[in-house]
N, C-alpha and C positions, 0 to 999 in steps of 0.2 A: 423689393427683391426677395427671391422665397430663401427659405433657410437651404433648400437641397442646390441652392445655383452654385454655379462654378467660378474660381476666379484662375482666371488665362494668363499662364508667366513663364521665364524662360525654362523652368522646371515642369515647366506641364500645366493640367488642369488643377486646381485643390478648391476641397469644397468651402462655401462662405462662413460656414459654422461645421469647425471638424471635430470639437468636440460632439456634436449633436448625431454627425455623420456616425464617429467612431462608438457610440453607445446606444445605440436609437436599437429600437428587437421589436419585433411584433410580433409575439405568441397566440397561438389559439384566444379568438373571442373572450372563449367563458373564462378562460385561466387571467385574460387581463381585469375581466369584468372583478372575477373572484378576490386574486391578492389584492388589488385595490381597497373592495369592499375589507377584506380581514386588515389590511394596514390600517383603514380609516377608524377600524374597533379598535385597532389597540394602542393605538395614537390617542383617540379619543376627542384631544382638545386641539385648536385650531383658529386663525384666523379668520374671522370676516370681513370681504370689505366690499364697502357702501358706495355708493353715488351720495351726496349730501342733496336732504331734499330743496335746499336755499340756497346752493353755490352749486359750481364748479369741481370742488375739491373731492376726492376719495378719501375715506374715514376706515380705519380697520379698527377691531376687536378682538379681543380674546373670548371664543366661543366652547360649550363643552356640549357635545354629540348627545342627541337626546334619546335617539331611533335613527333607524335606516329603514329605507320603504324599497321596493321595487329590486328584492333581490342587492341592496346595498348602494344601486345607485345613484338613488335620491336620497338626498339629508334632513333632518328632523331637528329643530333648534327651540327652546321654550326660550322667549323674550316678554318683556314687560310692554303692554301694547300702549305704552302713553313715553314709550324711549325715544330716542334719536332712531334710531336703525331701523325702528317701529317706525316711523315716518318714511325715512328713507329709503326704505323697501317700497311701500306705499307709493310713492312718485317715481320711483326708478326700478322697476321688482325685475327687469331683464341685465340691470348693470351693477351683477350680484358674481362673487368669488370665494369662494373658500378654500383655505391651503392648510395642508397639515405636513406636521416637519417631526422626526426622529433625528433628536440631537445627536445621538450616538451612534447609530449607523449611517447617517446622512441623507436616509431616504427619504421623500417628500414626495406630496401629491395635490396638486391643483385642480378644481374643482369651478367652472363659470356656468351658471346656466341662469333660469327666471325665479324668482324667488316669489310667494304669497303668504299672504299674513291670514289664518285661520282663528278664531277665537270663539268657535261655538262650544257651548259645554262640555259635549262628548268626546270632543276629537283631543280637549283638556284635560279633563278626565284620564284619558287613555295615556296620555303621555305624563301625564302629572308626578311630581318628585319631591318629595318633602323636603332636599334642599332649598329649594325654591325659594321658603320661608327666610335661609338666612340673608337671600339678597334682597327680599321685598319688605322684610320687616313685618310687625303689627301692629297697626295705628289703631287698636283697643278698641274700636268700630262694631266688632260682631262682620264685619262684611272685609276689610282689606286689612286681610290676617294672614296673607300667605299661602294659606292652604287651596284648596282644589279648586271652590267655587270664588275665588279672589277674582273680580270683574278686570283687574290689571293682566293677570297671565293671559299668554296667549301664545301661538304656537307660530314658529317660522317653517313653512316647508321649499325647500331649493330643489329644485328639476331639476338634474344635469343636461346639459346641452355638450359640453366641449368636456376633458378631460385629460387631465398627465398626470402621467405616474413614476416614479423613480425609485427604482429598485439597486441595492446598496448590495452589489454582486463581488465587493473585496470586504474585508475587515478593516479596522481602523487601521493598521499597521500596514497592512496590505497596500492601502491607498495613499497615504504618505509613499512609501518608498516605490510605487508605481508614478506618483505626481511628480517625488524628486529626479526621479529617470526623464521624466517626459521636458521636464523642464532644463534638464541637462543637454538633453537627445535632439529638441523641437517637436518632439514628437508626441500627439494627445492620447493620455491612456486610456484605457479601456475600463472605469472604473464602476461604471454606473448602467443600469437596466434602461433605459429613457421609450416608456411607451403611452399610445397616445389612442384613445376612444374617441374617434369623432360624430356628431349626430348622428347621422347614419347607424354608424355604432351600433353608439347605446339605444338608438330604435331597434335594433336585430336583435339586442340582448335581450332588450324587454318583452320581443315577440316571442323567441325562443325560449322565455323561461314558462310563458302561457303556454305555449307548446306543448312543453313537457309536465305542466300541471293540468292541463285538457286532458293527458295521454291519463291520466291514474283518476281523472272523472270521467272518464268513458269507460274505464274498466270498471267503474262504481257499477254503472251505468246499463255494463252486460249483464251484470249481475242480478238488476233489477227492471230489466227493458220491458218484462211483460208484468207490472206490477204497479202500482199508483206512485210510486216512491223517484220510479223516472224522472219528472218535470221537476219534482221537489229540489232533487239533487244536482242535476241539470243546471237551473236558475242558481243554487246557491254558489255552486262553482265559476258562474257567469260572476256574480257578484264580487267573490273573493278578488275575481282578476282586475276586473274594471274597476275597483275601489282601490288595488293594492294594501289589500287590509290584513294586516300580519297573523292571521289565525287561519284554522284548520276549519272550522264548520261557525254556521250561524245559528242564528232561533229565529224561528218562523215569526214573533214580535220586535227583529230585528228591524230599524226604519230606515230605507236607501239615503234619506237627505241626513238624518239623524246619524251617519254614517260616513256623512261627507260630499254624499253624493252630488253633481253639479251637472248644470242643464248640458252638458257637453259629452258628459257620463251619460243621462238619461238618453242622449240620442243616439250612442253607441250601442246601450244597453237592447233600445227597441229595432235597432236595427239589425244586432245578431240575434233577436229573438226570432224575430222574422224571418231570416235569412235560414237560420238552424231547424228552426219548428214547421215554416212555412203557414204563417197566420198571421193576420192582420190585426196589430195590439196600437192603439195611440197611444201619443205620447200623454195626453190628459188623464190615460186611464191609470198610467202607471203613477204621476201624481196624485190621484185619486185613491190610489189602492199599493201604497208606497213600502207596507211590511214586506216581506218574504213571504210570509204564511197568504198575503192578499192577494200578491200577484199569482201566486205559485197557485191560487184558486180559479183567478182572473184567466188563469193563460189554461189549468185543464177546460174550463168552460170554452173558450175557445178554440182548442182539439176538439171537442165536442161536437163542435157547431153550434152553441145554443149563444144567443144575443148576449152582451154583457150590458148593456142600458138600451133601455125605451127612450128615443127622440124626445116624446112624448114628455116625460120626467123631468128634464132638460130646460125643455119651454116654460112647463108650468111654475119651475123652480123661479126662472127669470120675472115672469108674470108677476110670481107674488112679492118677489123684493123689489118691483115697481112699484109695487102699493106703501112702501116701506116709507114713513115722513109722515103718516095721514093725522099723526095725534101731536104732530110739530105744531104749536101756535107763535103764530108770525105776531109783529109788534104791529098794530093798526097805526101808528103814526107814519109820518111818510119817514123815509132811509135819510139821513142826513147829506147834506149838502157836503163831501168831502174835500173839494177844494176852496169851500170858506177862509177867507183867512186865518177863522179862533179855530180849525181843525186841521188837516193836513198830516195826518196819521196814519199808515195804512200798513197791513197785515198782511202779509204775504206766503202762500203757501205755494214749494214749488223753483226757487231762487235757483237751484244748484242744477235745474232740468236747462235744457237749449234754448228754450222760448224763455223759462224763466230770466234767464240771465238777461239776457238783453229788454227786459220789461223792467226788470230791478235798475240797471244801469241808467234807462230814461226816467223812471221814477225818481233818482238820487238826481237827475242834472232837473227837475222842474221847480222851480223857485216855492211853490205852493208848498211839496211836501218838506216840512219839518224834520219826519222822523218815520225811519221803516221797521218795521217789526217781520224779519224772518224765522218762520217755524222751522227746522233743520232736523233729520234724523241723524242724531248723535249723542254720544256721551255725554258729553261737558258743555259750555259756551264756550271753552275757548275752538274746540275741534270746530263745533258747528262753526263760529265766525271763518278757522280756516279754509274752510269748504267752501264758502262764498268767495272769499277773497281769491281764492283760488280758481274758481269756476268764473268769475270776472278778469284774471289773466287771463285764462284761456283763448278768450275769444277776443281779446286784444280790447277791454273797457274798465282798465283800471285807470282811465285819468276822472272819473267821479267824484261826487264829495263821497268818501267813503265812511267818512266820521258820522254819517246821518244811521246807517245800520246800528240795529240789535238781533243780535244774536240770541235765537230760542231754543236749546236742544228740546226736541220733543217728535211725537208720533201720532199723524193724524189718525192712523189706522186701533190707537186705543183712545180707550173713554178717556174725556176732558183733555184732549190733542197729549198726551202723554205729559201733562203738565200737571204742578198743583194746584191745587183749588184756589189757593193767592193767588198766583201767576195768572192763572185760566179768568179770572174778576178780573183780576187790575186790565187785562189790556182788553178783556170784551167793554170794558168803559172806555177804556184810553184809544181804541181806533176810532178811525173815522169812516173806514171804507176796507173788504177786505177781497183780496184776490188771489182765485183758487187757479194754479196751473200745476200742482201736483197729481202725481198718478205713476201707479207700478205698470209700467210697460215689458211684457215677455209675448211674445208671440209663439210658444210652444206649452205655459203652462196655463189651466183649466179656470173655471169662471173661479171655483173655489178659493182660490191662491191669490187671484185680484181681489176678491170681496172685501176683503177688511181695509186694504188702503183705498179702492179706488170708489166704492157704494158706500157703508161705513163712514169712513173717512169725510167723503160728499157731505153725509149729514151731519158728523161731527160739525164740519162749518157752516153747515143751516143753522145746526142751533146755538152756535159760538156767534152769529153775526146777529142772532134774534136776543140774547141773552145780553142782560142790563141797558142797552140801548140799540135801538133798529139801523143798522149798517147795511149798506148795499154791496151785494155779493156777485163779484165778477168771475163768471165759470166760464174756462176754458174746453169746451168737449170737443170732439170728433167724428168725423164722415164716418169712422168706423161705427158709430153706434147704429148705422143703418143695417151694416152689414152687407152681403153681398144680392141686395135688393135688385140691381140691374139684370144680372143673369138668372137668380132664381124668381123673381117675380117679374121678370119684363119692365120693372120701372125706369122711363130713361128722363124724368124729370121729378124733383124736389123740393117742395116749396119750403122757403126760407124757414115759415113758422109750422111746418107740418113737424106729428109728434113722431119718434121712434117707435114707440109704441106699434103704430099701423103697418110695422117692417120686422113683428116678431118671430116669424118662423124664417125667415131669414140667418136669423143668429144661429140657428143650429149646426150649417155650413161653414159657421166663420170660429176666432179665436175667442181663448177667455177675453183676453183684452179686449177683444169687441165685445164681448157683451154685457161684461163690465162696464164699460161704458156706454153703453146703451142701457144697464138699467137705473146706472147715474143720470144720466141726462132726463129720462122719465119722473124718480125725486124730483129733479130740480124744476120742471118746470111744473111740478106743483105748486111750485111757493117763487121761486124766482125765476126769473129769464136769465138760458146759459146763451153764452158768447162764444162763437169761434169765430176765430182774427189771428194775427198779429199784432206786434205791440203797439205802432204807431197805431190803427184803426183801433185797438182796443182800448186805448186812452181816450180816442175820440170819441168812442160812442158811451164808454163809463163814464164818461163825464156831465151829459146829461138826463135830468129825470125822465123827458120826451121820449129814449128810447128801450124804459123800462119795459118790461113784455113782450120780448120779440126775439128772436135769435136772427144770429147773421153770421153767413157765411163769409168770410174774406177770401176765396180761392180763383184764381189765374181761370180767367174768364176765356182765351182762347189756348188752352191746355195740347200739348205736344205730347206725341204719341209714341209708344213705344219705338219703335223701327230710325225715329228721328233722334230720341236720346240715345239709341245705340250709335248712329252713325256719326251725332255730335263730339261722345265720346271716343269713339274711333281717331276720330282727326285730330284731337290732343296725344295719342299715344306716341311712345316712340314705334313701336310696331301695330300699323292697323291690328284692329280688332276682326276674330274670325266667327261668323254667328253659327251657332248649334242650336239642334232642336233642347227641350227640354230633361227629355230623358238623356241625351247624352251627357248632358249640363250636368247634369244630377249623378250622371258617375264618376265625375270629375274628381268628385270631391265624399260621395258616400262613405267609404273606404277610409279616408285617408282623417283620422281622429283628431290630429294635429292641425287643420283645414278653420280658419275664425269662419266657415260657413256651414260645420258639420253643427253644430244645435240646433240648426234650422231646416236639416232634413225632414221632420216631419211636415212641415210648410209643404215639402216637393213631392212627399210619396203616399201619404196618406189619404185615404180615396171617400171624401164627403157625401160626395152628389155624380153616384153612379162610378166613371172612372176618374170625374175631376179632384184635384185635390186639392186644397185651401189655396193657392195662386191661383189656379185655375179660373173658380167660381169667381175672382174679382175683376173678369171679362166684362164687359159690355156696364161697365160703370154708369151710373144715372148722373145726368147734370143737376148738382145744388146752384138754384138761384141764389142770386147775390142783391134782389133787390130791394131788401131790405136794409141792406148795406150800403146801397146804392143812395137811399134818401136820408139814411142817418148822418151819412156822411161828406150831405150836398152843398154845405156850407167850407167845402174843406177839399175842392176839388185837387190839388195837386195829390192826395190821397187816394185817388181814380185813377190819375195816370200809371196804371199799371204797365210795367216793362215786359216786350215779350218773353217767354219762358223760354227761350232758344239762349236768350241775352243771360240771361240767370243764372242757366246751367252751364252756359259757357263761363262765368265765373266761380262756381265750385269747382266744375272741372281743373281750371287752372289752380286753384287755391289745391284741390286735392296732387295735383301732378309736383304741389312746390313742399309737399310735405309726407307724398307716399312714395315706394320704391316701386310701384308697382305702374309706373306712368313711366 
């Protein structure tokens, strides 16, 4: 029932909630937006409360206001990133509250929106408090001292989403002897302000305050329109908004990520660039050229007309980090036999990815293996173990032996997998077999930003499976490393063992991630044979030496087409689906910043190959043979029977419809 319904009696209508009825005001936006933010300053301290990340239960806190962002509507909180709440943000960052209460006037303001956990240096830095120190202590270290660079601080920031506010419109005196009236009378006083921002809202707020901070960078702006200092001032004003960064100017060695910036930003950023300047900027470039002073050079080149990268440059860069591995010496003896009885070991890179989990889960139920060794990008063992066990919920595959895992925090993307030299020995001896299904997946940022985890990384575990004894190295690659070879080369067939290599002008069309992974795949099969599969096929063909040397495709041999997955999903909705062209597709959501499909506008607008844009060019896809797959795996036919792909999708579809609102 809403709060504003009515209840029908022999006195008439009265509202359900008349306290709420008789104090409720809705003042001008800015004035609600404003005494909110000034109450939340000088309150200061407040309530948090959590979703627990292990239960059911709500957990609150006493918090002290660190910052305010956005004009005071967002809140700024420093917390200890190894805390409860630090977790519990973490698994629950939307079932987030904060409330601040004036014991003495009575006034109070509630505060629900999505809550993230920030912990890069700079964004530390900028918030950092030398109290700090007395709740974190100094454990005599040189390193977890409390102060700035303490790897424990870390920063809460809350989004407002919903909003109330209670404003204390009698005295204390006042409100007594109005409460004893009313309680005498029946009748509810009039004691309190009770006003409410709702999303909407605080979206209008946030736009109008850009608004009015545009309005005093345009006037920069006339001041300077016929003179170099335009675009300069221009961007940095763009930046201030989109970052919500509490300062008046930047420095041209200021860094957008180094800043906070996030791929969500970055597609905001290049889409008013565009929209404002009228020129065509990627999104790669502005990864690539991420200060102020870069792009702010990037984008007059651009007014210009003059190229900002040679294709050409592009190719050759890929070209030569294929060459990368050539001074690798592999072990001459043959790879060991890993499901040997005296072995049964295996090294896992990749556990916490989609494929990985469900390879880790059949690995733990195979009687052979002993014992797993997962690398994990984290802090500590214990976080890392969290992250698996956790990513084995997910997908519904914790009834495993789970006691067979170890836990490795480390980083393939640095020398000696981010581990020490102990570490890095003991288990290049102690595995028996290792398999690689990690990789940095973004389809909006540049080959540069993949390199180190996914080429790098690649050969970090060439030379971890070669080193102390010869292990057989399971690589999981991708069709992407082809790249969009069907429409820009007319290729419509693939042979199993053909190299990526002969599809290199290709990649200039496509993503970093593609090409990243196409010049992984080139490494690897200098020295080993990479594998694409799934799990069940991937075990089967890692398991014998016969089909060392070969790659294999595992992909749905009679593949459904676009116009059929639409119409599949259609017949799951509650309201058909209605189909639009592309570009109308595309305005659905350009605009709209809060949209989980606005990152990925550069995917939709940015023009490759003449007017197509990176969806585009993945037309007329090439058929990868399977028949190498085909005889590896002909001992093991019920791994053939492959399910139509009609049958498939109709069960994500329902699996998605039993857990999205959007079905």
């Amino acid at each position: 029932m809403s709060a504003n319904a009515t209840i029908n009696s022999e006195t008439g209508n009265h509202p359900v909630d008349p306290y709420k009825t008789q104090n409720s005001e809705d003042p001008p936006l800015p004035q609600k937006v404003q005494d909110l933010a000034d109450f939340i300053s000088e309150v200061k301290f407040g309530m948090l409360t959590t979703k627990q990340s292990e239960g059911e239960f709500l957990t609150s806190r006493c918090m002290a206001l660190a910052a305010k962002e956005h004009g005071g509507i967002d809140l700024v909180f420093h917390t200890n990133l190894f805390s409860g709440k630090t977790m519990d943000l973490t698994v629950h960052p939307q079932e987030t509250n904060m409330s601040f209460l004036d014991p003495v006037s009575g006034a109070w303001a509630s505060i629900s929106g999505t809550a993230s956990i920030v912990s890069d240096p700079e964004t530390v830095q900028k918030y950092y408090s030398p109290q700090l120190k007395a709740w974190l202590g100094d454990m005599g270290d040189g390193v977890h001292d409390g102060g700035p660079t303490d790897p424990r601080i870390g920063v809460i920031k809350l989004e407002a989403k919903l909003a109330t506010h209670v404003v204390a419109t009698k005295g204390i005196l006042s409100r007594a002897v109005n409460t004893v009236k009313g309680a005498i009378k029946g009748e509810v006083p009039a004691i309190n302000s009770i006003r409410e921002l709702s999303l909407e809202e605080l979206a209008e707020s946030l736009e109008q305050r850009y608004i009015e901070k545009m309005a005093v960078a345009h006037q920069k702006k006339s001041l300077c329109r016929d003179n170099s200092h335009f675009t300069e001032i221009y961007l940095e004003q763009l930046w201030l908004e989109i970052l919500g960064y509490p300062v008046d100017s930047l420095n041209p060695s200021d860094d957008f990520f180094h800043l906070g910036g996030t791929s969500l930003q970055v597609a905001n950023l290049i889409n008013r660039i565009q929209r404002s300047l009228g020129i065509e900027l990627r999104a790669t470039t502005l990864y690539e050229n991420s200060s102020l002073g870069q792009l702010t050079r990037i984008v007059k080149r651009l007014e210009d007309g003059t190229a900002v990268q040679d294709p050409t440059d592009e190719l050759n860069i890929l070209a030569q980090d294929s060459s990368l591995g050539q001074d690798l010496q592999t072990a001459s003896a043959p790879a060991i036999d890993w499901l040997d009885y005296a072995e049964g070991r295996v090294f896992l890179m990749g556990a916490t990815g989609f494929v990985g989990a469900f390879l880790l889960a059949s690995l733990l139920s195979m009687p052979h293996v002993k014992q797993l060794a997962c690398l994990v990008r984290a802090h500590d063992e214990s976080t890392a173990d969290t992250r698996i066990k956790k990513m084995l919920a997910k997908y519904g595959l914790s009834g495993v032996p789970e006691d067979k895992i170890i836990a490795i925090p480390g980083d393939i993307s640095l020398p000696g997998l981010g581990v020490s030299r102990e570490i890095y020995d003991h288990y290049a001896t102690w595995a028996s077999v290792v398999f690689h299904l990690g990789a940095l997946v973004s389809y909006v940022q540049p080959y540069s930003r993949h390199r180190a985890t996914n080429v790098l990384g690649t050969l970090q575990l060439l030379a971890f499976a070669n080193h102390s004894r010869p292990k057989r190295l399971v690589y999981s690659s991708s069709v992407a490393a082809y790249g969009p070879t069907g429409f820009t080369r007319g290729t419509q067939n693939v042979p199993g063992d053909e190299r990526p290599l002969d599809h290199l002008e290709s990649l200039q069309y496509n993503t970093g991630y593609s090409q990243s992974q196409f010049v992984a795949e080139n490494v690897q099969r200098k020295v080993f044979a990479p594998v694409d599969f799934v799990v069940d096929a991937m075990l089967r063909i890692s398991a014998s030496a016969e089909n060392e040397g070969h790659a294999y495709n595992l992909i749905q041999p009679d593949p459904i087409d676009l116009q059929e997955t639409f119409s599949l999903i259609s017949a799951q909705c509650a309201r058909p689906l209605k189909g639009v062209s592309l570009s109308d597709w595309v305005c659905m959501f350009v605009n709209d910043v809060k949209s989980p499909l606005h990152p990925f506008i550069p995917l939709f607008q940015e023009r490759v190959w003449g007017d197509r844009t990176p969806w585009e060019v993945q037309e007329s896809a090439p058929q990868f043979e399977i028949n190498n797959t085909i005889q590896a795996l002909r001992k093991h036919p019920e791994l053939l029977a492959w399910k139509p792909a009609s049958n498939l999708l109709r069960k994500y579809v329902l699996e998605w419809s039993g857990t999205s609102n959007h079905f």
